[in-house]
ZASE-179305 format. One record per residue: residue in one letter; y, x, z negated of N, C-alpha, C, O in turn. Coordinates in steps of 0.02 Angstrom, whole numbers, plus 50000, padded with zeros to 5 digits. Layout:
<rs>
aYXZYXZYXZYXZ...
</rs>
This chain:
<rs>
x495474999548434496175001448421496345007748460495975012648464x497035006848492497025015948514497345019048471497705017948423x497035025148511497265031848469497415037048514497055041448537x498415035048529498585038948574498665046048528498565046848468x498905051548586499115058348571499475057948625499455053548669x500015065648619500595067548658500335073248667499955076948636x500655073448723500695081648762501105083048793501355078448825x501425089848802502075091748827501845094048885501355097748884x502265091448970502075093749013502445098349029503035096949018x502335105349058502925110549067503805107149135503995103949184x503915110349091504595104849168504755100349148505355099649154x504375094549111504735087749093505125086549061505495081649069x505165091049011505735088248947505415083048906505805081048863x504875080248904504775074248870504035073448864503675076848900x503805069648825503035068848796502695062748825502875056848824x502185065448852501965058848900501165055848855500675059148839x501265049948846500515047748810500225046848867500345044648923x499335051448808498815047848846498315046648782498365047248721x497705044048837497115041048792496645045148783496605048648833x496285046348746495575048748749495025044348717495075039248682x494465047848740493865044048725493955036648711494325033748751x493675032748661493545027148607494215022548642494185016948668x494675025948634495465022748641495635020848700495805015048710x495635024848743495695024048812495055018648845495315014848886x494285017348839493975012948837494035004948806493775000148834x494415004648748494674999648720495314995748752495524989948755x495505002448776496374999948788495994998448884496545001048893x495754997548932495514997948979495104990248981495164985349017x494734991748932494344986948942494694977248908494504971448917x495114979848881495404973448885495824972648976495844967349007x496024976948993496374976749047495674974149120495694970749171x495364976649099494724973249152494464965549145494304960949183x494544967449055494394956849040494954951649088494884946549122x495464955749072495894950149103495874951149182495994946049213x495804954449203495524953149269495044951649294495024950849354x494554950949257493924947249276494114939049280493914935049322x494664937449207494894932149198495124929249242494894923749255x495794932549287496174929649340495554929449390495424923549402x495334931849408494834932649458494584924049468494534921349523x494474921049406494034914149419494484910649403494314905349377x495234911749411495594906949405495744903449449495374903449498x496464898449448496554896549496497004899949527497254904149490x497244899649588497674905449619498234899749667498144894849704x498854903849640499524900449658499834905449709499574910949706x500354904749758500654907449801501254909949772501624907149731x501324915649802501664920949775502234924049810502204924049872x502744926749782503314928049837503104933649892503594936049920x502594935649910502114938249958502194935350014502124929250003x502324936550082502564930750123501804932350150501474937550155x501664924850165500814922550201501134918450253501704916650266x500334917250287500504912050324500494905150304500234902250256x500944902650363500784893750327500054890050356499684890250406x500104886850292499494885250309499614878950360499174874750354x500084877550407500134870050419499874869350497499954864350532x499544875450518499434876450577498504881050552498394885050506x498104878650597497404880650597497284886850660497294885550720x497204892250637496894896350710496354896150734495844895850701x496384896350786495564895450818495204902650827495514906950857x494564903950802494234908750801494094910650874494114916450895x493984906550903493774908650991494514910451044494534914451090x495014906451021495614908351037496044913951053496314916751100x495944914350968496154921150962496904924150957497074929950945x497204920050966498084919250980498414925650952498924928350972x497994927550899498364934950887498264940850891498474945550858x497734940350953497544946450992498054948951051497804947551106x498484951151055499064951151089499354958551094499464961451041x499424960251125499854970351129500504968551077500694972451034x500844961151091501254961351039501034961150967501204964350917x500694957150975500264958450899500114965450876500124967350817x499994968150918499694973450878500254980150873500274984650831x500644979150924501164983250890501644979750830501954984450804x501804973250797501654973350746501514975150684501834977150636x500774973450702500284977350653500284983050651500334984850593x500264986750681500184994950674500984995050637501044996850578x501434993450670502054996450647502384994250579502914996750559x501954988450538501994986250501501674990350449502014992950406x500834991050452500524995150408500815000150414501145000950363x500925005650461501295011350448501865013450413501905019050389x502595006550408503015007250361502785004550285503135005650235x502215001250282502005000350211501785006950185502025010050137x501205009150232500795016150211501405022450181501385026350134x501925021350232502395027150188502625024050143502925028950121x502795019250099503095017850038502415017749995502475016749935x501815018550022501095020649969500965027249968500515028849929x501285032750006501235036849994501675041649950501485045849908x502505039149976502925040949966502995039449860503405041949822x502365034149843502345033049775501865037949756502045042549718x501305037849776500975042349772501205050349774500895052349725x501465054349792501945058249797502225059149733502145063349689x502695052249741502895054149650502375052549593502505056349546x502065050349586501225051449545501065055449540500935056449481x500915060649578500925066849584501255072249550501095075849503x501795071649591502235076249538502405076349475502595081249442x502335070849457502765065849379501995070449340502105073549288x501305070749367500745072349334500505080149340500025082549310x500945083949388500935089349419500185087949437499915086249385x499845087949476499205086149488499225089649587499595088049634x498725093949583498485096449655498425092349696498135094849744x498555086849704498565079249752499045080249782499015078849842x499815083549749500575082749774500595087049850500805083149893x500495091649869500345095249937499925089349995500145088150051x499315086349966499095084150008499425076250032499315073550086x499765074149986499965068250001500825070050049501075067050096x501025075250015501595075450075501455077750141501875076750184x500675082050164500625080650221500165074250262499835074050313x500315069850212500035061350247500785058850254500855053550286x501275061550233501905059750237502215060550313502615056850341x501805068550346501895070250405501425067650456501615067550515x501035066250446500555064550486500795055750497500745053350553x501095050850430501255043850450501905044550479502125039950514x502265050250468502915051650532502705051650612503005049150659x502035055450610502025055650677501755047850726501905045250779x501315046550671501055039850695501605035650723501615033850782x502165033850669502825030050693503285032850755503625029750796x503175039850745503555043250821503195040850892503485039950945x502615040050881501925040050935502225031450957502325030151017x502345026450907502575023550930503095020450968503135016751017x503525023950921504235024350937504255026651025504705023851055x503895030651060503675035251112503685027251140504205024451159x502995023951139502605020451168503265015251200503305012551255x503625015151156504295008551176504805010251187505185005751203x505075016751184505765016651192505805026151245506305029551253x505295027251262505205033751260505285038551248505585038051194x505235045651263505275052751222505985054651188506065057951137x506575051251236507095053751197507145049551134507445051251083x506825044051142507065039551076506695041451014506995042450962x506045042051019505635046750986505735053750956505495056150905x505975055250980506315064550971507035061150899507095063450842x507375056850924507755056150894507515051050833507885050250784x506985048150839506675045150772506625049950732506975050350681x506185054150749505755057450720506075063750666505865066350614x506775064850715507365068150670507595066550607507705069950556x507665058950625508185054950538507495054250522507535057150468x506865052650525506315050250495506125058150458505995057750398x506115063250480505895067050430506425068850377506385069550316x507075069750431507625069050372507795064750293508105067350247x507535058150292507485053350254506775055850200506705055250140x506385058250247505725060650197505865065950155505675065450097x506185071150174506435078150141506765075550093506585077350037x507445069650099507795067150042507325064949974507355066649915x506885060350013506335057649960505845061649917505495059249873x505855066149931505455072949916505875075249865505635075549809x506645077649876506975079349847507355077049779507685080149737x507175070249788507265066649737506955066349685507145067549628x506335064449709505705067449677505775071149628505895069449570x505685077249652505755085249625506465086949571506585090149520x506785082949615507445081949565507465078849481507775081149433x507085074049485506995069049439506435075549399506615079349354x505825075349427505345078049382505515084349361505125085549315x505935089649371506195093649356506985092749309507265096549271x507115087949326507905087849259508385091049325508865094549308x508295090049382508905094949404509565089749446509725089449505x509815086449386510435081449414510395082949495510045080849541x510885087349490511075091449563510635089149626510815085849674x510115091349613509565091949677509435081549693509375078649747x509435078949627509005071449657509765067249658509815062349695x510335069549615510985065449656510915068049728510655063549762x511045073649767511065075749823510765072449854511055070649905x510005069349843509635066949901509655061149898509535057649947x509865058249822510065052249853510665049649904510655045049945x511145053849888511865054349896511755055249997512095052450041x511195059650006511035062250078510805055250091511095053050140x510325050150060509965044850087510475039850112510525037850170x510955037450043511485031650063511915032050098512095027050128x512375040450112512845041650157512505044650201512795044350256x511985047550202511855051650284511315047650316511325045450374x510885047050275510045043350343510255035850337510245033350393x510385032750305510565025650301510835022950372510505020050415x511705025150374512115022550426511935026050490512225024150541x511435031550494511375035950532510825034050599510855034650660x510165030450530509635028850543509795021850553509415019450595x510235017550530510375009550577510705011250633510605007150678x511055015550649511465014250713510765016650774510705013650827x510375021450757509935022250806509375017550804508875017950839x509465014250771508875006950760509355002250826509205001150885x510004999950782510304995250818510384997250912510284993750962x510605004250905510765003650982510035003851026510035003351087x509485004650992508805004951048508594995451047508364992951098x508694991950998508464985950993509154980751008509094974751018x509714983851009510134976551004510344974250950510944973050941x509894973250905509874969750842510434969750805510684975450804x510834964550762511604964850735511574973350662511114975750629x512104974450667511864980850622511974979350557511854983550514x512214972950540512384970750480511814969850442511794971250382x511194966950483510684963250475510104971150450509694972850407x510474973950522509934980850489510154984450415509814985750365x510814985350430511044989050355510704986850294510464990150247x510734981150306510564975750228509784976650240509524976150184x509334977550286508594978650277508554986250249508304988450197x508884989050299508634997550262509114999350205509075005050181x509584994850180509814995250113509384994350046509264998049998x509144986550067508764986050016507914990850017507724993149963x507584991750067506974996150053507305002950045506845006950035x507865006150044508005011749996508145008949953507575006849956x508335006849915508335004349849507505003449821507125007649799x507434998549829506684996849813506295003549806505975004849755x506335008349864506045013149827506305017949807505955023049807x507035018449782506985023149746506935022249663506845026449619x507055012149657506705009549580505855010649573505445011549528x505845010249630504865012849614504925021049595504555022249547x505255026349617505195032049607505365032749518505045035849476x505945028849512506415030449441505895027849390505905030049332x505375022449413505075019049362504485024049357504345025349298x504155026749397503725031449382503735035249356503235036149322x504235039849352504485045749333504535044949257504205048249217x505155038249232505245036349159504535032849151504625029049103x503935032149170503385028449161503215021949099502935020449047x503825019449177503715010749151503305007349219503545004249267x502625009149204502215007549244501904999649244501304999249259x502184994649232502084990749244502614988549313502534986949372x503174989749267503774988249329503804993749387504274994149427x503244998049387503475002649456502805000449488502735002749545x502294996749466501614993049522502334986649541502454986649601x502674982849510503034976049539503324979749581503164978249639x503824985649576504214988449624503964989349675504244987449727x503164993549676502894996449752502754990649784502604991049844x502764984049750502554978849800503104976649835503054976049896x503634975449804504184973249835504474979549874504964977749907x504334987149882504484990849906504084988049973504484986650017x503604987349985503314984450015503494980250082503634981250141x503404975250041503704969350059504394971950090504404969150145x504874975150085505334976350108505254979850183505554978350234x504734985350172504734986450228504244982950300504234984850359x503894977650268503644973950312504184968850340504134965950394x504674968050300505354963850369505464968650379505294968850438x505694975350363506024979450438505574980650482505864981950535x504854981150490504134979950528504314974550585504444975650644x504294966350541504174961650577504854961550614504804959250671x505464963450595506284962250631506024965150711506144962850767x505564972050685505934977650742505234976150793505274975150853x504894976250771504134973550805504284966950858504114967450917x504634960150830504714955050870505374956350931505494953050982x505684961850905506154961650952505794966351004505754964051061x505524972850992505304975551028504894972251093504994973651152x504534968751073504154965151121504444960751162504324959851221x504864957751127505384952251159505884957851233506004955351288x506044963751217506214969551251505864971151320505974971451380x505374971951272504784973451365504214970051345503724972151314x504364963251374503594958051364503034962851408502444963151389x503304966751474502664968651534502234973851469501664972551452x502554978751443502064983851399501944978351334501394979851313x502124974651307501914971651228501844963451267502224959951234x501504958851325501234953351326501214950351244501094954151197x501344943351236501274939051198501664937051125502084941251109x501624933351095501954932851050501994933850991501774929350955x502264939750959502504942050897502574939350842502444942150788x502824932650851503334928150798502664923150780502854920050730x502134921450792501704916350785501514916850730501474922550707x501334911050688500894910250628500284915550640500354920850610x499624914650684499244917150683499194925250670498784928450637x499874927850716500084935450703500344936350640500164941150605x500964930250610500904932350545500564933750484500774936450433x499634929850508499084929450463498984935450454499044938950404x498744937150536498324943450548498814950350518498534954350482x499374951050532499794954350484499734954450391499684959350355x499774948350374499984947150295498974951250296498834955650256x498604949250332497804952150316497994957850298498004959650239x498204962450361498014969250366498604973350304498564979250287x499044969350284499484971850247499354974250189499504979450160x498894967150167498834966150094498044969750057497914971950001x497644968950119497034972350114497164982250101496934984950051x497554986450155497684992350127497894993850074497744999050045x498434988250046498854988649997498314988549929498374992649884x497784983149929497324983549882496904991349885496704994249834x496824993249938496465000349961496805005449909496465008749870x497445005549911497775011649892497945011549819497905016449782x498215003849797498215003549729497595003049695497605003349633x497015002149727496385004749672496275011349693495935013649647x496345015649734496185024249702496805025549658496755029849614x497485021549670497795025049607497725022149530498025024549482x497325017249527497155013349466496315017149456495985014649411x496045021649488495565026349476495785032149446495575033949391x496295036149486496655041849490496765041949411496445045449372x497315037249391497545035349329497045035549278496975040749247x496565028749261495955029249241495475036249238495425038049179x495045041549291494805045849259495185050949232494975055949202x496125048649253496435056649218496495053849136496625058249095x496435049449118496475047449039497205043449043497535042248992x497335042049092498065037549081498215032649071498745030449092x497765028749031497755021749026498175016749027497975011049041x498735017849013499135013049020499485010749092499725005449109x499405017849133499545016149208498935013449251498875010649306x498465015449197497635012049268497845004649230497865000149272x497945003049183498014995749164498654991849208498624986049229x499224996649216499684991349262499604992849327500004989949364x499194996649355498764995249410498274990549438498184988849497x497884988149369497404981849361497774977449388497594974249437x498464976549355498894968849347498834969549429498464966349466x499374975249448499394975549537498844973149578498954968649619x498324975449573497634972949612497464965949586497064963349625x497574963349553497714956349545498094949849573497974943949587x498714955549575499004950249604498904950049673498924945049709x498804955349685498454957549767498074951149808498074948349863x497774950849743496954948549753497154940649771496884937049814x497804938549717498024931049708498474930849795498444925449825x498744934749818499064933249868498554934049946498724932250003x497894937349923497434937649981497144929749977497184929050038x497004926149964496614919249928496894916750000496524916550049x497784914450001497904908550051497794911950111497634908550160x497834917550116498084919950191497364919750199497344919550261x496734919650179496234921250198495934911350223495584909350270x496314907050162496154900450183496564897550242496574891550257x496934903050279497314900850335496834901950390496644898350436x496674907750372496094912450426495434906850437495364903350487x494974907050375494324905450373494124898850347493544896850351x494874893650307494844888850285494624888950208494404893750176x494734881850186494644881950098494034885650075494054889750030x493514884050105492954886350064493144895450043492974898349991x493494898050097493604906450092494244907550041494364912650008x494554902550044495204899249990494904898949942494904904549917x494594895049908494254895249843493914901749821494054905149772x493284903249882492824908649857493214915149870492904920249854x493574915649885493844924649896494044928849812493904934549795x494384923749774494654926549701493914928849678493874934649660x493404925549675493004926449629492514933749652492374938649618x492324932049725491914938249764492344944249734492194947749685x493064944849782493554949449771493404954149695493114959349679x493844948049656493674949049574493054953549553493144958849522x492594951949567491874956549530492134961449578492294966949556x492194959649662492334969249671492804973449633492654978749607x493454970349632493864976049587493474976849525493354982449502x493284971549497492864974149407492424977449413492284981149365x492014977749472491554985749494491854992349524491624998049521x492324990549549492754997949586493175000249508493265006249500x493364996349463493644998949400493005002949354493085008449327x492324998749354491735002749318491515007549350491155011349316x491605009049410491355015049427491845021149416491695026049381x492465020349452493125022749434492835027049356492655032849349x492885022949321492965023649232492295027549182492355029749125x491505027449238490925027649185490265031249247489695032949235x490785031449334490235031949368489685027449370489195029949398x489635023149355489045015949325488905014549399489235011649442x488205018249401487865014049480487595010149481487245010149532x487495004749440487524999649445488254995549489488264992849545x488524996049464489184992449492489144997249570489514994749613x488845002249590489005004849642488495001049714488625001049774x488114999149690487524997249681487684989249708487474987649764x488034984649672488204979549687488804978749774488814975149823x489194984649747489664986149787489534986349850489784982549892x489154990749860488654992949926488064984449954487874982350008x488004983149910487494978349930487704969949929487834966749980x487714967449867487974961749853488574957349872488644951349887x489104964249866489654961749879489704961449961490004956849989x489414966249994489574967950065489244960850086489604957250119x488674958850073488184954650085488874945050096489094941850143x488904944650016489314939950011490154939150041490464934550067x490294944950025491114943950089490994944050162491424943150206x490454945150169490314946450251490144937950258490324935050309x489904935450221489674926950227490224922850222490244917350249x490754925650185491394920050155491844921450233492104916850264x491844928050252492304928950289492234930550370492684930650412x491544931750376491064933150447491484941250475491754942750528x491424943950428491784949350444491184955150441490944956250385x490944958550494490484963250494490264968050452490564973250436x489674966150432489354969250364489494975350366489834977350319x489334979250408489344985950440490184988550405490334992450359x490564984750447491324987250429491484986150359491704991350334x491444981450319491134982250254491054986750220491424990750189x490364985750229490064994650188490384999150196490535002550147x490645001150269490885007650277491575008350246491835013850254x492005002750204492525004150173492295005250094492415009850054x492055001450091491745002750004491555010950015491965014949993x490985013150047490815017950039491575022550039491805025949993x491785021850086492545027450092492865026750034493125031950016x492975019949982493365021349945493025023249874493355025249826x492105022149871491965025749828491825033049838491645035949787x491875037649904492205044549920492705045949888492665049349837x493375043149915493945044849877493895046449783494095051549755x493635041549755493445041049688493045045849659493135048449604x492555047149700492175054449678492635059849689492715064449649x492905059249740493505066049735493775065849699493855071849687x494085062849659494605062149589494315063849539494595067249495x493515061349534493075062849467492815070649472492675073449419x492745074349532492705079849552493285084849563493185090349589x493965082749539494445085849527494405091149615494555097149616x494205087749674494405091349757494845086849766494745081549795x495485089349733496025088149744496365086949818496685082149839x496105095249862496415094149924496105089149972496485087550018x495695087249971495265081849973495435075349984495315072550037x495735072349931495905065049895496305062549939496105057649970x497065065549955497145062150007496985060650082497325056450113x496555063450108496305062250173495865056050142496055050350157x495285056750099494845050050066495245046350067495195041850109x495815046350024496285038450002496405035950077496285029950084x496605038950132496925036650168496235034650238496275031350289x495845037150217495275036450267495005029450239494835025850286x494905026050166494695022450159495135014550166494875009050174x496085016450159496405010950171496305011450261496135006250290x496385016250292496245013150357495745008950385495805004750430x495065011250343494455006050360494754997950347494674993150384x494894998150324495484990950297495414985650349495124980150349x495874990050409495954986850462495374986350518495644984550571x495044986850523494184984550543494144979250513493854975250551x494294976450456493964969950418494424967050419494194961450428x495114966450417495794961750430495494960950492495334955050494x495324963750548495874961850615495124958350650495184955350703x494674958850628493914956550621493924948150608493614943550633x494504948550548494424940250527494934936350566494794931050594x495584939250568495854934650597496064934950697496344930150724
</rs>
């Protein structure tokens, strides 16, 4: 049975439950049963866009090894990574927790990455001028933030008020005039991923943490079409620097891989984060998230490697998250133990994905996890983000 208590956080205005001891183990460990549960279930397709399966890639082929491909990919994970950070961020603050500094400078550092690109295709002036509304849009998001977790109307209307009337129309017209692209089409993309996240911010904050893990996915998801819009046109732009094709099933595999794999990266250190701070009810709608994660990695992986990796991926997967949750929760090296060995052993067989690259993500993301249980705060986010990047070594490996 639990046995919550309240505590007043300074700044909030309001009483935030948590768990301790007995309670928080009870209330957890049903949340692990049922994911052990889904784990051996059967697994259905999800509004997650995958590939179709109606086309087979060839491993020797390779079709989505391509400069277009991979700008893409990069430019894809990079607008996901800021809507995982940009949550993270507010996690942070909502918990006042020494994490909040380090995650807004992963905020600067995934600005520059996107400028670096932005460089690569459109060059320095276009870049210079990304990089303007792009930090501009981040300061708003920040501000909102701070707005909300503080009570200060004023400050988080303003930034929103700065997002919809100033970076919005500001930030499509310099989209539209470098790509072409209709601006109607853009408005309505970067309409809805501000939205999307600023319901992921509002849900965190009021901690209705079930609906702010659905939000960060569809926050997500949102920004992987403005990814795939601006990525296929780009290339389509200057085939001589981005050779090949963008738009292909195979690129959309190797994409939905690398997407969904960080995305599992980041929502289990914050379903750790949650878990050793005593927050049980957010490491539990974190569980649900890495679940469904898990249910939308299944096809894209039977597109990649075929049924047998279709069938066996839920279940391998499954015991890993139910070991990355026991260690998370008890330190249990045993489960660390498996992690390192068993599991690396068996996904490397389902998926021929290099043992080596493997291990070296487990290990990174049981780093990150010791930093959280070790309260080296400044720390955590370089780990979190060192271990979703290993990510992409094992996506881009399989397909």
């Amino acid at each position: 049975m639990l046995e919550p208590s309240t505590s007043s956080h300074s700044g909030k205005g309001h009483h935030r439950k948590t768990y301790h001891g007995d309670g928080l183990k009870a209330y957890l460990a049903l949340a692990v049963t049922a994911l052990v549960l889904v784990s051996c279930s059967s697994i259905t397709a999800s509004a997650t866009p995958t590939a179709s399966p109606s086309a087979s890639a060839s491993p020797s082929a390779r079709p989505a090894d391509s400069k277009a491909a991979d700008l893409r990919t990069q430019l894809d994970l990079l607008l996901e990574e800021h809507e995982m950070v940009v949550a993270k961020q507010a996690v942070a603050a909502s918990n006042h927790t020494d994490e909040y500094s380090g995650y807004l400078t992963l905020l600067a550092s995934n600005a520059n990455s996107l400028v670096d690109i932005m460089r690569s295709v459109f060059g320095n002036t276009a870049a210079t001028q990304f990089a303007q509304a792009w930090a501009i849009q981040n300061g708003y998001m920040v501000d909102y933030t701070i707005g909300l977790v503080t009570h200060n109307a004023n400050k988080s209307n303003g930034a929103m008020s700065g997002l919809v009337n100033g970076f919005t129309p500001q930030f499509t017209q310099l989209l539209t005039s470098l790509t072409q692209l209709s601006a109607d089409s853009m408005t309505q993309l970067e309409t809805t991923q501000l939205t999307d996240t600023k319901t992921l911010i509002d849900d965190e904050i009021g901690q209705s943490y079930t609906k702010m893990y659905a939000d960060l996915r569809l926050a997500n998801a949102s920004s992987t079409r403005i990814g795939d819009t601006l990525a296929i046109r780009m290339s389509q732009q200057f085939p001589d620097k981005f050779p090949g094709d963008a738009s292909i099933s195979a690129v959309d595999a190797r994409v939905a891989l690398n997407g969904l794999l960080q995305e599992a990266s980041y929502i289990t250190t914050m379903m750790s984060d949650a878990g050793i701070a005593g927050r049980g009810e957010e490491a539990a709608a974190a569980l649900g998230a890495i679940a469904a994660v898990r249910a939308d990695l299944a096809p894209v992986m039977g597109f990649l490697r075929g049924p047998d990796a279709r069938s066996g991926l839920p279940g391998i997967w499954g015991i890993r998250d139910a070991d990355l949750f026991a260690y998370a929760n008890g330190s249990d090296s045993t489960a660390r133990q498996r992690l390192t060995g068993s599991f690396v052993s068996q996904f490397s067989a389902l998926t021929k994905a290099p043992p080596a690259a493997v291990r070296d993500q487990v290990i990174a993301t049981l780093k990150a996890i010791d930093d959280q249980r070790a309260k080296t705060y400044t720390v955590v986010p370089g780990d979190d983000q060192a271990a979703a990047s290993a990510m992409q070594t094992i996506a881009d490996s399989i397909a």
